[in-house]
Backbone as CSV, one residue per row, in Angstrom:
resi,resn,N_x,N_y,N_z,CA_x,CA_y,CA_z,C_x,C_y,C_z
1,UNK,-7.716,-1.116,-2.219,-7.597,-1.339,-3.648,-7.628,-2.844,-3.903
2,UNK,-8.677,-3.294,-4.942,-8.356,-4.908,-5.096,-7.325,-4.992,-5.587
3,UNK,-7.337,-6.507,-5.559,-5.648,-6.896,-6.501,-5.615,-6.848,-7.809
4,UNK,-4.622,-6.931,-9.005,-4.905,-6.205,-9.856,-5.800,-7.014,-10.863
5,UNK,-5.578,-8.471,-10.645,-6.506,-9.409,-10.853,-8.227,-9.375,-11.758
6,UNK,-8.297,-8.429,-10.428,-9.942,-7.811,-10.023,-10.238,-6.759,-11.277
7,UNK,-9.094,-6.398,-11.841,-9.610,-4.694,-12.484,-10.157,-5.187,-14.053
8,UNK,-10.557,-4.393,-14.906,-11.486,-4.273,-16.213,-9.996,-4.803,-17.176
9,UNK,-10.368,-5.814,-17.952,-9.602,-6.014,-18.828,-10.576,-7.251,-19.939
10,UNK,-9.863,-7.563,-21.232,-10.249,-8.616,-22.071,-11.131,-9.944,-21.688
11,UNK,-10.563,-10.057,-20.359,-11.949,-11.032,-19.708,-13.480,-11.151,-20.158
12,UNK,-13.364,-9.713,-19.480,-14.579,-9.683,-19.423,-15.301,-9.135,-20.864
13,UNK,-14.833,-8.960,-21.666,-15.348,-8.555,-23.119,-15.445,-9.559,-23.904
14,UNK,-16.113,-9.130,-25.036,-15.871,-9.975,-26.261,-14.687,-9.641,-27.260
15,UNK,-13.692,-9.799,-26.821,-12.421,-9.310,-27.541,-11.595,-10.143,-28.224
16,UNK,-11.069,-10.039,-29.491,-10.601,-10.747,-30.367,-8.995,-10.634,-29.749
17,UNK,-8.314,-9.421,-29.429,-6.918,-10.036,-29.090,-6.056,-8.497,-30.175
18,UNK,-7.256,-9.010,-31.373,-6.295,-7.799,-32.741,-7.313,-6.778,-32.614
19,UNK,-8.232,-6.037,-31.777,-8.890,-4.641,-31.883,-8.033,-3.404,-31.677
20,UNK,-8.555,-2.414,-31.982,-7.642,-0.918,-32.251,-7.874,-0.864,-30.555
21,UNK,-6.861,0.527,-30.087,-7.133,1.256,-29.126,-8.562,1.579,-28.584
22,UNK,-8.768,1.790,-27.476,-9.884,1.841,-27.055,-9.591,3.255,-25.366
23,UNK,-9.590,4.047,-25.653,-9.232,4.709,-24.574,-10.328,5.930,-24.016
24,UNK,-10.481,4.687,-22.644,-11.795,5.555,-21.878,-11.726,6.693,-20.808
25,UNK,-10.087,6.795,-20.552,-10.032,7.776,-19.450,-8.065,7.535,-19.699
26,UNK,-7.513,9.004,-19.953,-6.807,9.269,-19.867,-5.485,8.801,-19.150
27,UNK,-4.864,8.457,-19.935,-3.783,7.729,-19.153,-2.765,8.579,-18.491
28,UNK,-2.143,8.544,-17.244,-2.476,7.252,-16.591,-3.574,7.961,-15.750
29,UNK,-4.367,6.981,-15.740,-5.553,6.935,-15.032,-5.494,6.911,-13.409
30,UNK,-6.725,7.239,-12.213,-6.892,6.956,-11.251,-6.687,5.944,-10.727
31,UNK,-6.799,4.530,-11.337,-6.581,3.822,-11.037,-5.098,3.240,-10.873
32,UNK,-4.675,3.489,-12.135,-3.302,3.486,-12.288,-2.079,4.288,-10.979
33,UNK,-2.999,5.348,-11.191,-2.009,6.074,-10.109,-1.817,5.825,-8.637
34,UNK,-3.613,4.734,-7.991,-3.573,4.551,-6.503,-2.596,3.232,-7.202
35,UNK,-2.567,3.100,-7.722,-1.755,1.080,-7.819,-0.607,1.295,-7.958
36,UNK,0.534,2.522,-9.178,1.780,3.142,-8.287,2.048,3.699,-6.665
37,UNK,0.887,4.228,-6.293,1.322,5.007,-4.943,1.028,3.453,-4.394
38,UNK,0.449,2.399,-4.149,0.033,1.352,-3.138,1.576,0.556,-3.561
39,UNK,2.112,0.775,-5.047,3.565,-0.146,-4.981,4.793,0.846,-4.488
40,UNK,5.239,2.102,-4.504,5.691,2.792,-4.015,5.968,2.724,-2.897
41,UNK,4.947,2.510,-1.869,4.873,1.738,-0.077,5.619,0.846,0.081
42,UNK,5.952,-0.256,-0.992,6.531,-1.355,-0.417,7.771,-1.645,-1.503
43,UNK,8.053,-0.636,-2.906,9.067,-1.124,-3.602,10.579,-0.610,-3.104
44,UNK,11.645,-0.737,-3.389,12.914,-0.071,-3.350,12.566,1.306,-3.731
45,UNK,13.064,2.327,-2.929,13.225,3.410,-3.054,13.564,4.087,-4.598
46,UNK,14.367,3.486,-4.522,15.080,4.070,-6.003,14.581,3.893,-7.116
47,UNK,13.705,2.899,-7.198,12.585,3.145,-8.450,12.249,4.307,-8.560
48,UNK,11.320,4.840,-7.332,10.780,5.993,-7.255,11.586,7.101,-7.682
49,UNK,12.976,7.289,-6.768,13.542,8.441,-7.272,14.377,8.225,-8.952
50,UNK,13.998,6.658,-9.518,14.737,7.076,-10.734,13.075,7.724,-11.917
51,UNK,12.204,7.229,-11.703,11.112,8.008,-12.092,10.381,9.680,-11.859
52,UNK,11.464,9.850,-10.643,11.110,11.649,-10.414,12.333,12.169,-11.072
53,UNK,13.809,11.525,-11.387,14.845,11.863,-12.290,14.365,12.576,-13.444
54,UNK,13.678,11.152,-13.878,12.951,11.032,-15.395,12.170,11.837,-15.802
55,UNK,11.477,12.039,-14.841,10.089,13.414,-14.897,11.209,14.587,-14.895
56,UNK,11.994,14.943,-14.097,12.255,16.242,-14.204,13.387,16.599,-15.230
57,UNK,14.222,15.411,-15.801,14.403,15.899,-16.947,14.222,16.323,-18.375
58,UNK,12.718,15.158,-18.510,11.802,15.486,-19.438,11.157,16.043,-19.573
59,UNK,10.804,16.815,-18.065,9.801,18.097,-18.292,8.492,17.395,-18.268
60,UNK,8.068,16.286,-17.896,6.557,15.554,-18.019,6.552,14.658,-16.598
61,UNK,5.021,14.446,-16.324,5.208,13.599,-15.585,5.243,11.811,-16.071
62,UNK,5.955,11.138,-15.374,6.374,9.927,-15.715,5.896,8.949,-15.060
63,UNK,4.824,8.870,-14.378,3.910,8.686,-13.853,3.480,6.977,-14.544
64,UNK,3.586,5.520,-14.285,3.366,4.859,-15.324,1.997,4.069,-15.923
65,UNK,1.789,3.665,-16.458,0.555,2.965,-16.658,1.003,1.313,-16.082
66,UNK,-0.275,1.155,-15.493,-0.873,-0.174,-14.787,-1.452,-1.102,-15.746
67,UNK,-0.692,-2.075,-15.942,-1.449,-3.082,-16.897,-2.093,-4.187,-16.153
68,UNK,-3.546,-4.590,-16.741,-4.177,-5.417,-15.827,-4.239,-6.879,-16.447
69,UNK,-4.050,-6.891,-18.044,-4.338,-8.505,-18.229,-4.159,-7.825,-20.111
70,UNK,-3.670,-9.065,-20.940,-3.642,-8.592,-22.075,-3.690,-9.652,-23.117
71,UNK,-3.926,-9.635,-23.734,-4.456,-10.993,-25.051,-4.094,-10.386,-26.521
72,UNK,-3.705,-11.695,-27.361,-3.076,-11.553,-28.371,-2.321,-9.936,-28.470
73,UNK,-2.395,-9.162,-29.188,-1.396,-8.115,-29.535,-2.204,-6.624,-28.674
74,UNK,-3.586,-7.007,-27.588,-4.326,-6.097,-26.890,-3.547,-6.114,-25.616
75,UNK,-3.000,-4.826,-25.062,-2.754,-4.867,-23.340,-3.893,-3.629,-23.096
76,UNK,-4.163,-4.364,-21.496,-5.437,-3.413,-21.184,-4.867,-2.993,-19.964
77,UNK,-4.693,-1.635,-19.512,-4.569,-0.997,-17.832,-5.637,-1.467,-16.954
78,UNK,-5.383,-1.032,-15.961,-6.201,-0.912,-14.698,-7.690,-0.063,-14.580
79,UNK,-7.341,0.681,-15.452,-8.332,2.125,-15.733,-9.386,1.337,-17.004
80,UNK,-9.283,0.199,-17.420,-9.889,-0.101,-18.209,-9.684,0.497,-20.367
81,UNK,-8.826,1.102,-20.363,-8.485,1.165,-21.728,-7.647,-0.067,-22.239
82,UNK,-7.972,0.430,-23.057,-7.153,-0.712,-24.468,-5.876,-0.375,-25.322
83,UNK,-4.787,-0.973,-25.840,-3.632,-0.280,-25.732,-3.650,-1.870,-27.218
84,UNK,-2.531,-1.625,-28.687,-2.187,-2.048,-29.008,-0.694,-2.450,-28.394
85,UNK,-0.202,-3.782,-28.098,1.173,-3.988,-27.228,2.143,-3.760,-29.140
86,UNK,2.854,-2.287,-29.000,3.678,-2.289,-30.220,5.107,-2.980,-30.432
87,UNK,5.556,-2.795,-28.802,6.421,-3.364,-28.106,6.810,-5.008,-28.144
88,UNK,5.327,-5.523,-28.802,5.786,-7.095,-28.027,6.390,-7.352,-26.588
89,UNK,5.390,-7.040,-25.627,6.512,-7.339,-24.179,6.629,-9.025,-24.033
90,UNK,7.920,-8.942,-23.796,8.668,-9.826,-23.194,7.915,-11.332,-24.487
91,UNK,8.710,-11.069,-25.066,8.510,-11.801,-26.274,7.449,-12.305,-27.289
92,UNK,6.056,-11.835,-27.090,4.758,-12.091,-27.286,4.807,-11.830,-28.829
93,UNK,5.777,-10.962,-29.631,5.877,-11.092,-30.665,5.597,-12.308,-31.791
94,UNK,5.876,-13.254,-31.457,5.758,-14.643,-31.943,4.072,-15.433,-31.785
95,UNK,3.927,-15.385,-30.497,2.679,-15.811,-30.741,1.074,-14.777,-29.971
96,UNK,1.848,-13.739,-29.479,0.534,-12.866,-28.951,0.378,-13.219,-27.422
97,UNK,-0.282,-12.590,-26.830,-0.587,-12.415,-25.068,-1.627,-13.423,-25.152
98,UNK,-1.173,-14.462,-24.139,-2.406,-15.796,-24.318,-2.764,-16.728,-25.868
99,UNK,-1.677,-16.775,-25.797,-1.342,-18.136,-27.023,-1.988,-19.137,-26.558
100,UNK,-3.536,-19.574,-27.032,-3.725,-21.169,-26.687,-3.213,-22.293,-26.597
101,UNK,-1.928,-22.168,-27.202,-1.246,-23.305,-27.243,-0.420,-23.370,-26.074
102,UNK,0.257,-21.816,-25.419,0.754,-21.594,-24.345,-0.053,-21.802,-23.042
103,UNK,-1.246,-21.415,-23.324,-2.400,-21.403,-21.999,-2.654,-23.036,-21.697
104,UNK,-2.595,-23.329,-23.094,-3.484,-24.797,-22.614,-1.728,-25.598,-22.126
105,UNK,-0.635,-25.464,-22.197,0.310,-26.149,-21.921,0.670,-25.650,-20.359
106,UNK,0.288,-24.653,-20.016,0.707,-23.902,-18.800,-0.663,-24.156,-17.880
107,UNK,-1.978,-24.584,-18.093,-2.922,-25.080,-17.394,-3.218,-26.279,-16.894
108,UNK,-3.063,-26.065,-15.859,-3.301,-27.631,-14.943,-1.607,-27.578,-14.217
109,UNK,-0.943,-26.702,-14.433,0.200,-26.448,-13.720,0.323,-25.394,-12.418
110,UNK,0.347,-25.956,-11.168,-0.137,-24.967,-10.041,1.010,-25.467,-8.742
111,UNK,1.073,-24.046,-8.693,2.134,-24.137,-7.275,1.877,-24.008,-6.131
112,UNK,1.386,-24.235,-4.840,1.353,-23.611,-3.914,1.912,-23.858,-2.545
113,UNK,2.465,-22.798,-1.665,3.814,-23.190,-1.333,3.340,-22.081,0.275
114,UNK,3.650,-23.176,1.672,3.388,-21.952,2.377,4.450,-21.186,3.254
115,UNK,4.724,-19.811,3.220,5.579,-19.681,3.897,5.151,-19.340,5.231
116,UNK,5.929,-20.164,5.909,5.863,-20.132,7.640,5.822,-18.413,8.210
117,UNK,7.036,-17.808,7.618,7.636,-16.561,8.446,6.574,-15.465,8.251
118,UNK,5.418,-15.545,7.021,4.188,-14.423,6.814,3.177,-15.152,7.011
119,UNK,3.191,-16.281,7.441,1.779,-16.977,7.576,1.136,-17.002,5.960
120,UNK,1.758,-16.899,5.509,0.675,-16.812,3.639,1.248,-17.732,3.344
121,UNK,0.179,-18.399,1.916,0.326,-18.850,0.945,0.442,-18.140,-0.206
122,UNK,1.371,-18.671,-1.032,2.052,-18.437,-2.221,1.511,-19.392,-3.343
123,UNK,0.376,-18.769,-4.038,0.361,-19.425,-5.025,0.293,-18.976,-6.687
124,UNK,1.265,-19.993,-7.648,1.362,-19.465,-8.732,0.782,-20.865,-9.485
125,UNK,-0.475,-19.733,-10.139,-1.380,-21.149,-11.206,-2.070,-19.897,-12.306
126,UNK,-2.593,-20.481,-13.414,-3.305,-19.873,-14.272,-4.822,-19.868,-13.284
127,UNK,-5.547,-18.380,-14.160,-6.745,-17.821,-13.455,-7.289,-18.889,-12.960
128,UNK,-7.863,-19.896,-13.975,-8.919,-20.906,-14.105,-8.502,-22.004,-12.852
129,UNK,-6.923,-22.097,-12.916,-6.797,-23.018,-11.711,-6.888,-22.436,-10.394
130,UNK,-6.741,-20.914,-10.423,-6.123,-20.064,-8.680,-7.216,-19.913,-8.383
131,UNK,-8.847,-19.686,-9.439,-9.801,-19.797,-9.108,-10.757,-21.011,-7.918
132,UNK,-10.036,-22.364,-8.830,-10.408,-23.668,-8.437,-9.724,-23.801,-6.696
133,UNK,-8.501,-23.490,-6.523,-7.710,-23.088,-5.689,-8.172,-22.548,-4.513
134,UNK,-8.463,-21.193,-4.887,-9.042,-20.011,-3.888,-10.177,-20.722,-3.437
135,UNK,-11.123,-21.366,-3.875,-12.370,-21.657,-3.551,-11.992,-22.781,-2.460
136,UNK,-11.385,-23.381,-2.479,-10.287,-24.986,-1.861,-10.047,-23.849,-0.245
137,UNK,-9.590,-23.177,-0.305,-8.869,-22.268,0.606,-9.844,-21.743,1.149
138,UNK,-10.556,-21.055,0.906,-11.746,-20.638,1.555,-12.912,-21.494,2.102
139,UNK,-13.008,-22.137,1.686,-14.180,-23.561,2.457,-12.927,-24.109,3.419
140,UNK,-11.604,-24.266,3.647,-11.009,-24.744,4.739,-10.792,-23.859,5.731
141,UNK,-10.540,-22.163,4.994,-10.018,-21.409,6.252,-11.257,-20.909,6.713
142,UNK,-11.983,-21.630,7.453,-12.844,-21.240,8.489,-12.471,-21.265,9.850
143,UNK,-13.355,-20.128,10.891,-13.458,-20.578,12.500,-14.112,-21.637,12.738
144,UNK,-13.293,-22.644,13.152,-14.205,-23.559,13.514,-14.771,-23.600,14.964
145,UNK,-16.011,-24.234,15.896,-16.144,-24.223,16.740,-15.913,-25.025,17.314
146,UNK,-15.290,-24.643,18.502,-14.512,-25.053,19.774,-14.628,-25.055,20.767
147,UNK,-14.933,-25.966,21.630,-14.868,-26.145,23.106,-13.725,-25.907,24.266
148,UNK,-13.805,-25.302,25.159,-13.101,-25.255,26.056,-13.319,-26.069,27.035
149,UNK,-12.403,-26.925,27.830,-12.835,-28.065,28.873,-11.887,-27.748,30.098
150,UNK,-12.387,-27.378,31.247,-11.094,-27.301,32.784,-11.387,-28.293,33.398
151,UNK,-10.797,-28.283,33.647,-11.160,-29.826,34.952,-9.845,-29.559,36.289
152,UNK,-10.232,-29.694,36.985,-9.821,-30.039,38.417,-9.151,-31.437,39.154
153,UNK,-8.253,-31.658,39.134,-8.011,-32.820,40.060,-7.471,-32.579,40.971
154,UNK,-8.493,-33.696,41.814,-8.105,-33.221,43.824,-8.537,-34.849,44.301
155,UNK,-7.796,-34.648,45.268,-7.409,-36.153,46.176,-8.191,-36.056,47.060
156,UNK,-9.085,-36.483,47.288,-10.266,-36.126,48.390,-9.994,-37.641,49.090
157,UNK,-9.716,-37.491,50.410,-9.990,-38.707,51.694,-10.925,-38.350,52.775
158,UNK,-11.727,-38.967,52.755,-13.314,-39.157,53.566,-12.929,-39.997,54.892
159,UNK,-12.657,-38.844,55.922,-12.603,-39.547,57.150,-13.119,-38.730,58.510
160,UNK,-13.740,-39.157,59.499,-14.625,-38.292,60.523,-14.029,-36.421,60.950
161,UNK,-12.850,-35.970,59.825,-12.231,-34.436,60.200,-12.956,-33.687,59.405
162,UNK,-13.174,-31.983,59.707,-13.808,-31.143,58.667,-12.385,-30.114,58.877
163,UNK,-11.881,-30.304,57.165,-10.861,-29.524,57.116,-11.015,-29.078,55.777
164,UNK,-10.773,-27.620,55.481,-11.334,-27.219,54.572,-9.615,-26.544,53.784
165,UNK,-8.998,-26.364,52.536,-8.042,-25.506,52.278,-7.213,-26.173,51.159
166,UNK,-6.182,-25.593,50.329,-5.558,-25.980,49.445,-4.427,-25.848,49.222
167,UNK,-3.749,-26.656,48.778,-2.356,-26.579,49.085,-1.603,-26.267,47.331
């Protein structure tokens, strides 16, 4: 599964930010659902069982939607639909998902940080910079080619004996 990065959202459209719903495949979608089961693998348990709670007391499945990227008052899933955010998540009320004024103050701001114990890098930057980034990272992490060199040292004395052996 790519990362979620990768999936269909406002990017790639001509999208204003304020368009209606747009729903191309039933939520939650295929996509949605391998990207719960791929976080399921690695989250705390108890998420999971507080979402099979949830399902079985509501009688539905609870199953959630995957959001992939979202602009002004549009959030878009993984599955590629379009969703008005009614909610305002996490405060967007005020100025909308990707406030230019927020983007352009939060761009050119990039973290990257390596941790020893996974061998990875950790990096947190806007698209445009992780882009600039990734490309940095990939032209360095190459195989480079390498020579191997043995060499031998031995004390050789040249005198009228033939003695052959190694010590």
């Amino acid at each position: 599964m790519p990362p979620l990065s990768e999936f269909p959202g406002a990017e790639g459209d001509q999208e204003t930010g304020q368009d209606p719903p747009a729903i191309r495949v039933p939520p939650p979608g295929p996509m949605s659902l391998a990207a719960v089961a791929r976080l399921e693998r690695v989250e705390c348990p108890a998420f999971s069982r507080r979402r099979a709670a949830r399902a079985a007391a509501g009688g539905i499945d609870m199953a959630p939607i995957v959001l992939s990227s979202a602009m002004g008052c549009n959030l878009h899933d993984v599955d590629g639909n379009r969703y008005v955010d009614l909610a305002a998540g996490f405060g967007a009320v005020l100025l909308g998902h990707q406030a230019v004024p927020v983007v352009r103050a939060i761009e050119g701001q990039a973290d990257v940080q390596a941790d020893s114990a996974t061998n990875t890098l950790v990096i947190r930057a806007s698209p445009r910079d992780y882009e600039a980034i990734r490309n940095v990272i990939d032209s360095l992490d190459r195989a480079r080619p390498q020579v191997l060199i043995k060499t031998l040292i031995a004390e050789v004395t040249l005198d009228d004996e033939l003695r052959y052996g190694a010590e």
